[in-house]
BATORKE-463781 format. One record per residue: residue in three letters; x, y, z of N, C-alpha, C in turn. Coordinates in pm, whole numbers, padded with zeros to 5 digits, always signed. Layout:
ALAXYZXYZXYZ ...
//
This chain:
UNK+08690+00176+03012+08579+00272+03019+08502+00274+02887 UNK+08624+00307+02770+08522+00293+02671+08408+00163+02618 UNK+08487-00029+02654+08405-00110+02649+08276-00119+02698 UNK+08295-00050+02877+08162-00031+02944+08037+00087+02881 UNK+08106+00205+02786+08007+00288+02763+07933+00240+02634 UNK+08088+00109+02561+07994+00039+02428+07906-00062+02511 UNK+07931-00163+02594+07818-00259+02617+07729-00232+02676 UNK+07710-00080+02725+07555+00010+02805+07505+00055+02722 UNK+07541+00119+02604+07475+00136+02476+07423+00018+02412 UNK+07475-00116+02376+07453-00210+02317+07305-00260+02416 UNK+07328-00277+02553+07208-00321+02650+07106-00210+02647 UNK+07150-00075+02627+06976-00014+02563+06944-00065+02448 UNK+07013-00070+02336+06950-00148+02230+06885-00264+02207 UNK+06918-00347+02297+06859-00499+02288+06743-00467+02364 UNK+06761-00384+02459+06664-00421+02564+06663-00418+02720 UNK+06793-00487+02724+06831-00541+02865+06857-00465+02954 UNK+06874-00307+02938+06888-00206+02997+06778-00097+02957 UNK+06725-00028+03046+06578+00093+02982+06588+00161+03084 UNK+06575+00317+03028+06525+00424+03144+06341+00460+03079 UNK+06275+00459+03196+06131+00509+03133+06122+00656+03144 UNK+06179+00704+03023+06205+00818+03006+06049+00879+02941 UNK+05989+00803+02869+05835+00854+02847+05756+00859+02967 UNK+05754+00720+03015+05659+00720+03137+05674+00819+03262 UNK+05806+00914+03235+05799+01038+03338+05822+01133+03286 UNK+05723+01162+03158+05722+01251+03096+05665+01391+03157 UNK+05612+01376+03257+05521+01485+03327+05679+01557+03403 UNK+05758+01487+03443+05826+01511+03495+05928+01643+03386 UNK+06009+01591+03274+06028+01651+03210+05954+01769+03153 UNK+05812+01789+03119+05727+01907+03107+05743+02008+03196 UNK+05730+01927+03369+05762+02013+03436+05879+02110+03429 UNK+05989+02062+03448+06103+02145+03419+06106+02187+03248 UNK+06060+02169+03196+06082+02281+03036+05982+02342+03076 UNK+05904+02363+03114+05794+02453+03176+05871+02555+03262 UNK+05895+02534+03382+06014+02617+03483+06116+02676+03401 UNK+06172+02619+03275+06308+02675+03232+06196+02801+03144 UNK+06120+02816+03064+06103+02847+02971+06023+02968+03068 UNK+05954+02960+03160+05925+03110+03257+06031+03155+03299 UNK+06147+03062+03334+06263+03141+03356+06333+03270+03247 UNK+06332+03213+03139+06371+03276+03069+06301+03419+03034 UNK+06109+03383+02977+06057+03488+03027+06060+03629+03076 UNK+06085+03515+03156+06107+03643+03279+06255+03720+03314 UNK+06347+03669+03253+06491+03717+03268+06443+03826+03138 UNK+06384+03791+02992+06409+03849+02909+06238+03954+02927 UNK+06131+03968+02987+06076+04075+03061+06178+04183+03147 UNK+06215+04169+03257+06336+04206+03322+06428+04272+03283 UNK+06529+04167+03245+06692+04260+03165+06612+04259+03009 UNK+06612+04176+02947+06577+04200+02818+06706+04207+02753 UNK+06696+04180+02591+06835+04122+02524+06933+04267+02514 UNK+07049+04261+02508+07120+04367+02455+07180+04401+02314 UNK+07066+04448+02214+07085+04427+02068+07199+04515+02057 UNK+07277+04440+01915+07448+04516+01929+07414+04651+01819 UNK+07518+04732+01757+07488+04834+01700+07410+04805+01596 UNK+07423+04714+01520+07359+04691+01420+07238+04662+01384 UNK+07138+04647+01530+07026+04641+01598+06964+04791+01608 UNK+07040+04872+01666+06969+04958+01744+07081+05130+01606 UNK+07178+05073+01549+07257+05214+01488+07327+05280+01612 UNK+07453+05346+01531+07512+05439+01628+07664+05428+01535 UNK+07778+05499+01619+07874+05537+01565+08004+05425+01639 UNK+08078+05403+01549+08164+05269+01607+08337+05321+01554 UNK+08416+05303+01687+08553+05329+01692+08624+05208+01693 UNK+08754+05177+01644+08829+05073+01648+08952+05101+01635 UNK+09032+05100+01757+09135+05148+01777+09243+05021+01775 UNK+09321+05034+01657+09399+04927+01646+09533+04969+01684 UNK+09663+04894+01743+09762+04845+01774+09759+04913+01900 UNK+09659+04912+01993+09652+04988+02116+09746+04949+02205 UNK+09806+05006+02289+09931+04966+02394+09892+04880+02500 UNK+09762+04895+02496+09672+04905+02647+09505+04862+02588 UNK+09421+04748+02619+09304+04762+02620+09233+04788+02733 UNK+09298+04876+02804+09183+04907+02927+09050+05006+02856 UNK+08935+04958+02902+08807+05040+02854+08807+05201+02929 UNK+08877+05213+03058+08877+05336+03109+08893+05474+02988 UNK+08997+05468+02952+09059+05553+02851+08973+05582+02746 UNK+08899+05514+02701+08774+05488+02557+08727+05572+02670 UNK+08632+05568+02762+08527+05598+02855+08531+05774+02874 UNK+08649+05774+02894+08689+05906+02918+08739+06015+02857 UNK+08754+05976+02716+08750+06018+02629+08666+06099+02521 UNK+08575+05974+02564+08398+05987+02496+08352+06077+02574 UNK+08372+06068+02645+08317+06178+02782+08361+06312+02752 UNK+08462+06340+02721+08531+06447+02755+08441+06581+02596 UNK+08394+06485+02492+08354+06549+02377+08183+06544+02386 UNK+08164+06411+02452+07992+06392+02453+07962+06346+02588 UNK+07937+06430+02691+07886+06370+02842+07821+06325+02823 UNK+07718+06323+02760+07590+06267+02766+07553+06101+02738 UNK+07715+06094+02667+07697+05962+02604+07771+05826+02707 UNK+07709+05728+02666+07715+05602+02716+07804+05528+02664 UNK+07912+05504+02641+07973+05429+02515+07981+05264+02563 UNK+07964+05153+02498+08016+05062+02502+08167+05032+02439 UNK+08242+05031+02548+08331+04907+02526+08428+04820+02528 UNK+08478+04750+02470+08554+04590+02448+08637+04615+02395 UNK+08724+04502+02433+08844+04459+02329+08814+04360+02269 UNK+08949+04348+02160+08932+04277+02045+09043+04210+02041 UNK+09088+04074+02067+09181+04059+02102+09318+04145+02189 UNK+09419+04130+02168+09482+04177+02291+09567+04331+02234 UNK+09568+04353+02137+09598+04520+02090+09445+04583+02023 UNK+09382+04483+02042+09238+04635+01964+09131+04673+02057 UNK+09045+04791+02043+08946+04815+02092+08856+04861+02022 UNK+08751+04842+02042+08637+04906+01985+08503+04984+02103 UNK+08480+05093+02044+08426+05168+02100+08310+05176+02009 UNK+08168+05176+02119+08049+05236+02015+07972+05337+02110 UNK+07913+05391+02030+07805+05486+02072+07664+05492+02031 UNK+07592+05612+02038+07507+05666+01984+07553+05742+01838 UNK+07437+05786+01794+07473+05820+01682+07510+06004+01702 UNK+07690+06011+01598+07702+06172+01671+07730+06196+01512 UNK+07745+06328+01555+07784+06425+01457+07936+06408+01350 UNK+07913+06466+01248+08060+06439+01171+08172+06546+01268 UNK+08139+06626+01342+08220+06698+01424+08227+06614+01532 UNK+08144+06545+01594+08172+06511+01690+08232+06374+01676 UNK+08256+06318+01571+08349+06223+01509+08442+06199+01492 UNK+08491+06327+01418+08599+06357+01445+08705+06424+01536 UNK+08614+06447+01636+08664+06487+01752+08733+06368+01861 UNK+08628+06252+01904+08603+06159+01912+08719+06082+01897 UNK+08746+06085+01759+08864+06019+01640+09028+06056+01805 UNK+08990+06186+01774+09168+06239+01826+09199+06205+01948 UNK+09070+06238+02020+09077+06218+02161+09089+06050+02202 UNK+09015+05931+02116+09057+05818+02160+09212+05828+02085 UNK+09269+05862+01997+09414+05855+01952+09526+05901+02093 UNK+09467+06020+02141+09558+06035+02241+09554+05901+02377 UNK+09445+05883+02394+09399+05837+02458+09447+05653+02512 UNK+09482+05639+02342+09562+05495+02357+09713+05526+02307 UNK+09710+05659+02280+09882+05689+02167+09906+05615+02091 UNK+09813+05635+01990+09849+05569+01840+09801+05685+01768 UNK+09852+05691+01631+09796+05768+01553+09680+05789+01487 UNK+09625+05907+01488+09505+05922+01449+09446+05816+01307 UNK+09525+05799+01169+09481+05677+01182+09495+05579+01192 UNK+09497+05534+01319+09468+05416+01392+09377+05374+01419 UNK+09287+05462+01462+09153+05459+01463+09005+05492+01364 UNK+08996+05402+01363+08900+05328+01263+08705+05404+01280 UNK+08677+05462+01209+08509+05530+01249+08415+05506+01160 UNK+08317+05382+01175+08196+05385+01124+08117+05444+01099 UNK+07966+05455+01091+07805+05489+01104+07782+05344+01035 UNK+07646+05331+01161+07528+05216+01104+07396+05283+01130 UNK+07281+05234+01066+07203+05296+01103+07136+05188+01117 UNK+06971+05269+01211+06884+05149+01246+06834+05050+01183 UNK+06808+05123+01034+06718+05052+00934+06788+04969+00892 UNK+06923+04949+00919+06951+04810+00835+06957+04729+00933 UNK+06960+04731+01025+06885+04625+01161+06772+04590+01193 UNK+06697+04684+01157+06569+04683+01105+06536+04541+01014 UNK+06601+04595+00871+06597+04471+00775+06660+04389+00814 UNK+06775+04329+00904+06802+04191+00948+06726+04137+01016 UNK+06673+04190+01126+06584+04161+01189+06475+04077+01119 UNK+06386+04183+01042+06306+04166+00943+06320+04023+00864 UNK+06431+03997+00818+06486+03875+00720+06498+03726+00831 UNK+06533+03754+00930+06538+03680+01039+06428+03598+01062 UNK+06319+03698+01117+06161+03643+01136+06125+03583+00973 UNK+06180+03631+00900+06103+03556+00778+06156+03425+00752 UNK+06279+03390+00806+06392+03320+00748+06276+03186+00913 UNK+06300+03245+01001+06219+03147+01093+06119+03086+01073 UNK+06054+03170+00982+05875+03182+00974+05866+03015+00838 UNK+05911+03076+00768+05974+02928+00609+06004+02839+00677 UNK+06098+02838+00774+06173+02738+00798+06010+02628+00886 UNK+06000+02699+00950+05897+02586+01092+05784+02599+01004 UNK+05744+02661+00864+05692+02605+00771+05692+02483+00708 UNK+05870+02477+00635+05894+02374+00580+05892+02236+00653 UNK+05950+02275+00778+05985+02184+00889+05848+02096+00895 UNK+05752+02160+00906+05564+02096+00952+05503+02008+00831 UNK+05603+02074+00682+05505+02047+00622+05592+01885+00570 UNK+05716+01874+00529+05802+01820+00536+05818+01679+00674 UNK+05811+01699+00806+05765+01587+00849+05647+01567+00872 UNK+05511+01583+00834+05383+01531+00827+05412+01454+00722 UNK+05444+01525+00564+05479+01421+00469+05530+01291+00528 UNK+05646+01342+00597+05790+01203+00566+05703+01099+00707 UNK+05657+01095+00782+05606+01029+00924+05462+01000+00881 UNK+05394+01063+00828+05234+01103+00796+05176+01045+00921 UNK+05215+01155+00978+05126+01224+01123+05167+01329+01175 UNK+05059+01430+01168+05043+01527+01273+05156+01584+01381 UNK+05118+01515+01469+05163+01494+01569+05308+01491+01591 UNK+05386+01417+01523+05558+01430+01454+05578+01544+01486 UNK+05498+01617+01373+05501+01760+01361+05533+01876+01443 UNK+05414+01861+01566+05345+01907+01639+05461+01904+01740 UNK+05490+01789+01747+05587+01794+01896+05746+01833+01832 UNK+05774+01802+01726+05900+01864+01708+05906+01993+01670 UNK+05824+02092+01705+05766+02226+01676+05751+02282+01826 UNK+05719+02255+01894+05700+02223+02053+05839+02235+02087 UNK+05938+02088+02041+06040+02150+02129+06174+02222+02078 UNK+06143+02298+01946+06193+02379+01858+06175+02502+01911 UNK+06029+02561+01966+06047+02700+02062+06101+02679+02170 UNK+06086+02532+02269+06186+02566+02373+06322+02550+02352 UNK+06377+02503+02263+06535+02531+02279+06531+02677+02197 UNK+06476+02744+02123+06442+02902+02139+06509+02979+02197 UNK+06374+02965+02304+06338+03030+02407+06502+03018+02507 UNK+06467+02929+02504+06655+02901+02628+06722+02940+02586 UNK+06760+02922+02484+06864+02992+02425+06877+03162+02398 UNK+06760+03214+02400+06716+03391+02402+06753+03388+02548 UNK+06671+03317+02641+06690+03365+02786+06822+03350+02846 UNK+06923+03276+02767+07063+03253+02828+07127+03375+02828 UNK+07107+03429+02654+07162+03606+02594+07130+03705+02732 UNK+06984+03645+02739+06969+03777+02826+06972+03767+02986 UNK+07023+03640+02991+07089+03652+03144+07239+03709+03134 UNK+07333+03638+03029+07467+03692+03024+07454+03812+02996 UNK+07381+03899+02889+07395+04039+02884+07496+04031+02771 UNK+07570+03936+02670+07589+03940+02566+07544+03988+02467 UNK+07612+04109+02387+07499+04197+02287+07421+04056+02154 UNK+07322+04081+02125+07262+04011+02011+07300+04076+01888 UNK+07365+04023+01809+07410+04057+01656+07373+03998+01561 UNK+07396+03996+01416+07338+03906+01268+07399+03777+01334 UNK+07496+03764+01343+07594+03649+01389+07525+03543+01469 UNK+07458+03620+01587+07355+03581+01708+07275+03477+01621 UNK+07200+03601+01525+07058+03544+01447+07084+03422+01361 UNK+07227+03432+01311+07238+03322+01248+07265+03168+01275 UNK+07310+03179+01434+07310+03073+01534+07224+03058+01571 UNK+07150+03155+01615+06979+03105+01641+06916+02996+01520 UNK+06932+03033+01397+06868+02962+01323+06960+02793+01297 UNK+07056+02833+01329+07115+02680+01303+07176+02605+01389 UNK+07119+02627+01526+07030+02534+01626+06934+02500+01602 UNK+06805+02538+01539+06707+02494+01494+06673+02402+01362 UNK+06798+02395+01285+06835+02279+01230+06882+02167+01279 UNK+07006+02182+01406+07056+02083+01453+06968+02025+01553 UNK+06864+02081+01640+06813+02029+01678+06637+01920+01588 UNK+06627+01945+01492+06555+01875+01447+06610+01768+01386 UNK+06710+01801+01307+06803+01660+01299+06777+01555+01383 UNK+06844+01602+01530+06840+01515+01613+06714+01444+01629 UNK+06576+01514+01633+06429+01464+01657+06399+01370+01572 UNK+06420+01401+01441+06391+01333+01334+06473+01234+01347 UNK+06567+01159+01402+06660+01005+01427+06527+00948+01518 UNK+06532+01050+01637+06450+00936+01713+06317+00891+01626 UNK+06257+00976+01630+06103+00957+01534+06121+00846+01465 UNK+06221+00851+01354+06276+00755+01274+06252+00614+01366 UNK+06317+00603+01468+06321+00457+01503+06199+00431+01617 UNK+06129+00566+01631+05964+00544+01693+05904+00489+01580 UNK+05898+00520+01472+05834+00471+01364+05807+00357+01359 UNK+05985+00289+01315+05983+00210+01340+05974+00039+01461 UNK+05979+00117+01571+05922-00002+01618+05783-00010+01663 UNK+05730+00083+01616+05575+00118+01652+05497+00069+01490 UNK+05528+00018+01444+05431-00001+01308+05375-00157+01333 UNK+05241-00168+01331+05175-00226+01368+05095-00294+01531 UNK+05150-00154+01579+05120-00192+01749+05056-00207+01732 UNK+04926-00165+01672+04762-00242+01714+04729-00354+01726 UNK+04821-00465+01633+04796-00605+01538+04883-00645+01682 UNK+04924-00612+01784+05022-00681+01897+04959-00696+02030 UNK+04997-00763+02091+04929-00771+02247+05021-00775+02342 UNK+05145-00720+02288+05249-00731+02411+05316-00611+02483 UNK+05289-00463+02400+05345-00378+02478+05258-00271+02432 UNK+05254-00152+02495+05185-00057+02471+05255+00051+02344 UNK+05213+00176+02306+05241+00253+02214+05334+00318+02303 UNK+05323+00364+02404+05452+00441+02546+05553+00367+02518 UNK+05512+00228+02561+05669+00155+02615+05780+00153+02456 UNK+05674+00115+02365+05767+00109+02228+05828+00200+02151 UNK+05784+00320+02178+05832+00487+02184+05974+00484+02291 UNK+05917+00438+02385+06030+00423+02501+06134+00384+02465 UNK+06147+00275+02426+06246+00166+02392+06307+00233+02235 UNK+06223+00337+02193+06296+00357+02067+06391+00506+02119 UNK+06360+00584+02235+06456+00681+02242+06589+00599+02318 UNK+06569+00503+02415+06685+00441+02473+06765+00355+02366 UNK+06714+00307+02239+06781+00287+02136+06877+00351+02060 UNK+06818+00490+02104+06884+00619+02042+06982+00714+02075 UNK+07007+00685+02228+07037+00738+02394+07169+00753+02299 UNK+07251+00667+02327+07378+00690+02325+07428+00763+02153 UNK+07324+00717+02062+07382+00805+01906+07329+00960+01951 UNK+07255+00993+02076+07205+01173+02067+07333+01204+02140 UNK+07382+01154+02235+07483+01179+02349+07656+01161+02293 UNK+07670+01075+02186+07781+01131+02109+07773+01209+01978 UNK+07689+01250+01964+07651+01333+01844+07694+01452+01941 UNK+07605+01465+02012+07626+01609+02088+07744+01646+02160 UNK+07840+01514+02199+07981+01542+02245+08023+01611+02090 UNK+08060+01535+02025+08134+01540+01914+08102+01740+01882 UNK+07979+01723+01899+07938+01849+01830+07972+02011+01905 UNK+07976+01970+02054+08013+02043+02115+08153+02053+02159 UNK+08239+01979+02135+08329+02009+02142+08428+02077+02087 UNK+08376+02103+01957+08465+02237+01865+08404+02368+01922 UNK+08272+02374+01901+08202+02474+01910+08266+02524+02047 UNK+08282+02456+02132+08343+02512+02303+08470+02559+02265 UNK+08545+02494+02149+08670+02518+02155+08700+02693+02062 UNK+08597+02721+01985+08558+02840+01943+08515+02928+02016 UNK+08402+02923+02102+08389+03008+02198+08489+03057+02292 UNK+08530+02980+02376+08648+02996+02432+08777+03127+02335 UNK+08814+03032+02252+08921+03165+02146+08811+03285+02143 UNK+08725+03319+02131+08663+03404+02077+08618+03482+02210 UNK+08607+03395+02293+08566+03476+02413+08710+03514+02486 UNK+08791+03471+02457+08882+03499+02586+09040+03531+02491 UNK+09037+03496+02397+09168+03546+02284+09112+03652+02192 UNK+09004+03643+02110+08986+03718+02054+08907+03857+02069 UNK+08811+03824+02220+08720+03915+02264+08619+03934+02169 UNK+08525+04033+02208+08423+04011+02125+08419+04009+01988 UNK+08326+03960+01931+08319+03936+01792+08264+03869+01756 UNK+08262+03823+01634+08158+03714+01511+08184+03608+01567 UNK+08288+03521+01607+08302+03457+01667+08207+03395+01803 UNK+08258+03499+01857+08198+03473+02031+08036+03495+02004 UNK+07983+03550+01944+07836+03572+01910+07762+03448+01856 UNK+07834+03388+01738+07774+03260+01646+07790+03126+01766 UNK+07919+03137+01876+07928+02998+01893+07843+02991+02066 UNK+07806+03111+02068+07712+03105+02256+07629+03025+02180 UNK+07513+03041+02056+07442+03054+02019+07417+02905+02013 UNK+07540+02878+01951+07556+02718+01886+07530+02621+02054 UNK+07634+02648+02089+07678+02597+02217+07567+02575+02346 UNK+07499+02676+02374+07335+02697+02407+07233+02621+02364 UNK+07219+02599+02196+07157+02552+02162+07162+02380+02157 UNK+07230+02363+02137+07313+02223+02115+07273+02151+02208 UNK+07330+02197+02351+07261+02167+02419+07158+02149+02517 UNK+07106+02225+02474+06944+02260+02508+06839+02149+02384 UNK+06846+02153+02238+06873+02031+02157+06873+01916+02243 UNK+06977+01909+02292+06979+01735+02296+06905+01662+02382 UNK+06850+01804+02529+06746+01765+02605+06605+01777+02554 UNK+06567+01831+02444+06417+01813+02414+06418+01713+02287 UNK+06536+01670+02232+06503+01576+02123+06488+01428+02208 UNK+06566+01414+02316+06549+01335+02408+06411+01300+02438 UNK+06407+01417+02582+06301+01446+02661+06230+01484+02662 UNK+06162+01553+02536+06098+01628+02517+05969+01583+02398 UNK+06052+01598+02232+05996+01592+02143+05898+01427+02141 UNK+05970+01311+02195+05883+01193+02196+05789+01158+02280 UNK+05832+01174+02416+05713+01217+02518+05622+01313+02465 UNK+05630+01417+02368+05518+01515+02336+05379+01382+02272 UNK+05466+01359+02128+05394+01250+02057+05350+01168+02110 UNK+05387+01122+02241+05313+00971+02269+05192+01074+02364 UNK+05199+01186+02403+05086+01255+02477+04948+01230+02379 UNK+05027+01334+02257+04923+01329+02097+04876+01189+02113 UNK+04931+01094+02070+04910+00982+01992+04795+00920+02118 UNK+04866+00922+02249+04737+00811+02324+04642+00855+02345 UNK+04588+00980+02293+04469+01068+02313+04382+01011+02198 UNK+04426+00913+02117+04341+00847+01989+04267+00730+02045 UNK+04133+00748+02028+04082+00620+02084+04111+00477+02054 UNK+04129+00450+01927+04215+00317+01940+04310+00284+02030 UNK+04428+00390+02018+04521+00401+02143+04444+00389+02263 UNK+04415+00425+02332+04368+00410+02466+04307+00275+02471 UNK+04227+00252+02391+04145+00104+02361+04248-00023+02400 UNK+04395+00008+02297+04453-00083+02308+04534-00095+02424 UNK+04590+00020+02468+04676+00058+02623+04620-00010+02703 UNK+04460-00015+02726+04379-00011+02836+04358-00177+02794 UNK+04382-00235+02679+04321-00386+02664+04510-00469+02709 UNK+04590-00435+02722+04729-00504+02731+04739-00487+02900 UNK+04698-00337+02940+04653-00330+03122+04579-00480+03173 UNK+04453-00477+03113+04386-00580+03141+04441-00675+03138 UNK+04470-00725+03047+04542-00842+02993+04669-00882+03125 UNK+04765-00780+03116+04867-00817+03223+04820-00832+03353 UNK+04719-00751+03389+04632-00780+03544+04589-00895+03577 UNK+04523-00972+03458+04427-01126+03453+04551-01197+03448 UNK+04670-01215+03334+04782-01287+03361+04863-01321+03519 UNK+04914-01178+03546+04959-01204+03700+04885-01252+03808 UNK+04788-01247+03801+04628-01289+03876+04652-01421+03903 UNK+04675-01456+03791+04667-01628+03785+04789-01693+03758 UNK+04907-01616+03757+05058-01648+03705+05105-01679+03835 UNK+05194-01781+03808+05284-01844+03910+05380-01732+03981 UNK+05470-01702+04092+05534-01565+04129+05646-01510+04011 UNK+05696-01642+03984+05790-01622+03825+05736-01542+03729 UNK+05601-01587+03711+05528-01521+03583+05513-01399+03617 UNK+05483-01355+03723+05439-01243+03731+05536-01146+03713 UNK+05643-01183+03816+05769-01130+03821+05813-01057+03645 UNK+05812-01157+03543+05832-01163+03427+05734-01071+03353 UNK+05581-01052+03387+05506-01013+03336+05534-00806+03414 UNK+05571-00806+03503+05620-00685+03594+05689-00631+03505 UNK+05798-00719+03453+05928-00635+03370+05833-00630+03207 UNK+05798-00665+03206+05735-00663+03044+05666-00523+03068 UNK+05599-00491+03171+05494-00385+03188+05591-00255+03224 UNK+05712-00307+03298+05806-00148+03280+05856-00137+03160 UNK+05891-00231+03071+05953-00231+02980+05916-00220+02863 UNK+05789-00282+02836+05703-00304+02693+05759-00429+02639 UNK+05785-00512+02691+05927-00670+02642+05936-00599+02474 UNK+05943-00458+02461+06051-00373+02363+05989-00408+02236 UNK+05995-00587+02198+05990-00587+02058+05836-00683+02007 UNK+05794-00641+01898+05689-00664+01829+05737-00817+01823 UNK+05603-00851+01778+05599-01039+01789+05692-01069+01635 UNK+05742-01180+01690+05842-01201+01522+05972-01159+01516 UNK+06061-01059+01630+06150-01039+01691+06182-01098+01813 UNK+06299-01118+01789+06380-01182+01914+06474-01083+02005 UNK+06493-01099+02148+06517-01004+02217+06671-01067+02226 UNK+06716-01158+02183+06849-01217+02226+06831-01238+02366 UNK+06948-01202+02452+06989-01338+02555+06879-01233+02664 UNK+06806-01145+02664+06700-01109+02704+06623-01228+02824 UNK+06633-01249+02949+06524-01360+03008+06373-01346+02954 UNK+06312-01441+02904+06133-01453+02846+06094-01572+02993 UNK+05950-01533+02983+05879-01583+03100+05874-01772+03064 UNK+05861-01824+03171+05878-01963+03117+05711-02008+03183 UNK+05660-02147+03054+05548-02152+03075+05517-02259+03142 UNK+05394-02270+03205+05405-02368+03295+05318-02505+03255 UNK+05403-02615+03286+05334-02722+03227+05214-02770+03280 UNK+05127-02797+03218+04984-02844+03196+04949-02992+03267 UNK+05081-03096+03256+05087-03190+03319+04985-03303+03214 UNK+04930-03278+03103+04839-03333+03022+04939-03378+02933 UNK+04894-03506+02865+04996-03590+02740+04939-03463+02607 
//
């Protein structure tokens, strides 16, 4: 299994194998289009569930509990503040934590005794905060700024390193939709959003440019000097540079997701909620949401940009021609040959060799 997944990787690289993953690029828009109203609209709707540190309130933590059933917290809280709503969870398999609204130092300590009886541990056992809004406020605050620099640096940083636009443009593009998916996942699960959250938010948005910036890298490169060529278009050679790339995005992203799952998991299901389970949805979401727009997304954007340049089109539209008048007059072989060149882009610039690749064979003239 593993030889077959090295010599299908090796046959996108040469050539001998291609998905036209640009040329159905409409296709892909479509669905990041659909995902990204989805989300929308989940987060119009339910909308995220910011954790205390978002919104303030008063927080219980009842350690070496006998029992994490939430009933007991519930009814407890109740019994001092009807009015109140409490969230909550366990924390691994002896703790709980309880939050609220924000109460009174009486009603705190009230609070305090009644969850003590409540799990039979001693009063202190249980653990009583205050947060308030404003310092959620300022994370928040630091967050958007911390985003705002970043898809700064990000724009200004690959226009430099690519010097084009467009680079830019589309790896910015598909930097809000893995975002966006990743907000709309929170707020389909109903997982509270915490600093933890914010800080996975932001470093998906590293890992996924990483990833963009490989492919770009080898769009670059096999696209430098398409104009000076007459054999494949600016699409197909973009093309041929993400299927070059196919299999380094697809074990990057195993590799990468596979701790991160293995964290979530402990965190979701051993440790219960926490820093944990918050940082690795985030990761885990993102990652792979990442690996479909650095794919499918970010290079198909650029080749949209790029063939909208009149040279581009000039030249697209002069290699069309060109292959139309060839098969016209090409033997069924040739054409045949000239067919696969036109799904394919025959990949490489003149002066490269495709290896054991079939090339069209020419036909003799019959002249000394």
């Amino acid at each position: 299994m593993a030889s077959g997944f090295a010599q299908w990787g090796n046959d996108l690289h040469t050539g001998r194998k291609s998905y036209n993953i640009v040329g159905r690029r409409r296709t892909w828009y479509g669905i990041a289009i659909l995902a990204v109203l989805a989300s929308v609209l989940l987060l119009s709707v339910k909308g995220l569930n910011p954790g205390i540190e978002f919104r303030g309130g008063s927080q219980f933590t009842i350690s070496g509990a006998s029992s994490i059933e939430q009933q007991p917290a519930i009814d407890a809280v109740a019994s001092i503040a009807p009015a109140e709503s409490p969230r909550v969870s366990s924390i691994g398999s002896s703790a709980v934590r309880v939050q609220t609204a924000e109460l009174t130092t009486d009603e705190v300590a009230a609070v305090r005794d009644a969850l003590a009886v409540a799990y039979d541990v001693p009063v202190e056992d249980v653990a009583s905060s205050f947060i308030g809004p404003s310092w959620g406020a300022d994370v928040s605050s630091k967050a958007i700024t911390g985003l705002i620099v970043f898809l700064v640096l990000v724009s200004v940083v690959m226009t430099i390193y690519f010097r084009a636009w467009r680079m830019a443009a589309a790896a910015l593009i598909a930097l809000g939709n893995d975002l966006i998916l990743t907000v709309g996942v929170y707020a389909l699960i109903g997982w509270e959003v915490t600093p933890a959250t914010a800080i996975g938010f932001l470093t998906i948005l590293g890992y996924s440019i990483y990833d963009t910036v490989v492919v770009f890298d080898k769009v670059r490169e096999n696209t430098a000097g398409v104009l000076d060529q007459s054999r494949s278009t600016y699409a197909e050679l973009a093309n041929l540079a993400v299927n070059q790339t196919l299999v380094r995005s697809i074990n990057t992203s195993v590799v990468a997701l596979l701790p991160v799952s293995a964290i979530l998991f402990v965190g979701t299901f051993i440790l219960g909620a926490g820093t944990l389970r918050d940082i690795s949805l985030a990761l885990f979401v993102g990652m792979f949401v990442g690996t479909f727009s650095s794919i499918f997304l970010a290079t198909p954007l650029e080749v949209t940009f790029r063939e909208r340049e009149p040279r581009m089109l000039a030249h697209t539209k002069k290699i069309h021609e060109l292959r139309a008048a060839a098969a016209a007059v090409g033997t069924p072989t040739e054409a045949g040959a000239l067919a696969g060149v036109a799904a394919y882009g025959a990949h490489l610039l003149p002066g490269q060799h495709q290896g054991t690749a079939a090339q069209p064979k020419r036909r003799k003239s019959g002249k000394k």
